[in-house]
C-alpha positions as CSV (number, residue, x, y, z in Angstrom):
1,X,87.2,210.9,68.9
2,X,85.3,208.5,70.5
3,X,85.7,204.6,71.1
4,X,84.2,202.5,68.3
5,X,80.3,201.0,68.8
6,X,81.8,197.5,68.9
7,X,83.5,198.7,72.3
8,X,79.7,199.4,73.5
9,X,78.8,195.9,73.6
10,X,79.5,193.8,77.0
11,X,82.7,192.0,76.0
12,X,82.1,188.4,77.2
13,X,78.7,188.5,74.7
14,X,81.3,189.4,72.3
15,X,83.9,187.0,73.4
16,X,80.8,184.2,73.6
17,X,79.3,184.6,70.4
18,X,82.8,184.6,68.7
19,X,83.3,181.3,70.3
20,X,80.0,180.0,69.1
21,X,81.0,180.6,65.7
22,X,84.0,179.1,65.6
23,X,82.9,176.0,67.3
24,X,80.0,176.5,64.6
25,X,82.5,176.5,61.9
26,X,84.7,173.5,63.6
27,X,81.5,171.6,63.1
28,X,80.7,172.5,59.8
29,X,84.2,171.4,58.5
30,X,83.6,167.8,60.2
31,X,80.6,167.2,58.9
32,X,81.5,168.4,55.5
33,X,84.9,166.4,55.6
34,X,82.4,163.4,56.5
35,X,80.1,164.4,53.3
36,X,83.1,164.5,51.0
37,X,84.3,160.9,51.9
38,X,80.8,159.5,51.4
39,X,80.9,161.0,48.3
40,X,83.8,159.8,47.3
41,X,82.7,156.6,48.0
42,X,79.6,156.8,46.1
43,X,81.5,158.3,43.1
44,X,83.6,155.7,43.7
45,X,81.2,152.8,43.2
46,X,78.4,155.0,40.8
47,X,75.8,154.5,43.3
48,X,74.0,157.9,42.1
49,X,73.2,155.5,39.1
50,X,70.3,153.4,40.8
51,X,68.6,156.9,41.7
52,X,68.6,157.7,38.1
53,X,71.1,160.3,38.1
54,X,74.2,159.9,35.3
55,X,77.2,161.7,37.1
56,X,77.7,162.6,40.9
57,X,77.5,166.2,39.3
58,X,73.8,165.6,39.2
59,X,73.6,163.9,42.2
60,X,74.7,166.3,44.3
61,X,72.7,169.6,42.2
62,X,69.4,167.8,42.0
63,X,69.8,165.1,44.3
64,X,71.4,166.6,47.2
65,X,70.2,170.2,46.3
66,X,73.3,171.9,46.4
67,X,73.5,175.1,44.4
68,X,75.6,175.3,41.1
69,X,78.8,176.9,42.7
70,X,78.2,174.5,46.2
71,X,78.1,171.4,43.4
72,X,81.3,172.4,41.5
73,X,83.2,173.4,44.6
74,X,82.3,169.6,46.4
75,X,83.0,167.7,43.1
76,X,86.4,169.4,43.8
77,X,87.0,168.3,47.0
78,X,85.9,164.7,46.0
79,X,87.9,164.2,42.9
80,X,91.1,165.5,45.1
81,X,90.3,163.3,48.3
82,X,92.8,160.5,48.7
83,X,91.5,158.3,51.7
84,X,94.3,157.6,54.5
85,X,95.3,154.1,55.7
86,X,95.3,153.7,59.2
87,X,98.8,151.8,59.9
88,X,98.5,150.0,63.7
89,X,101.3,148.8,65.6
């Protein structure tokens, strides 16, 4: 028995490109924690109102052009975001 094909490959282009996608994903979760507080703040306020559109729902399907599941699975996040007070001594 011989060694698996992912053995074949040089190890730090494996080791690199595993790298790159977490610090591809680390990214990703920033800018979508930053997406779910604006959100939140829009929902907040019912901004989504003076573009025409009646619930954030809509906002983000049409507006944003998030797919159905990517629309239900935001709302989520923003109806269970609670913001954090930043306490200073």
């Amino acid at each position: 028995m011989g060694n698996h094909t992912l053995f074949r490959y040089d190890p730090k282009m494996v080791r690199d490109t595993l790298n790159s996608a977490v610090q591809t994903a680390e990214e990703l979760h920033d800018k979508e924690a930053e997406l779910v507080q604006k959100l939140h703040h829009i929902d907040q306020h019912r901004f989504y109102l003076r573009y025409g559109y009646k619930t954030l729902g809509r906002f983000c399907y049409h507006g944003l052009k998030f797919t159905k599941v990517q629309t239900q699975r935001i709302l989520t996040l923003v109806r269970r975001y609670e913001p954090t007070v930043n306490i200073s001594d």
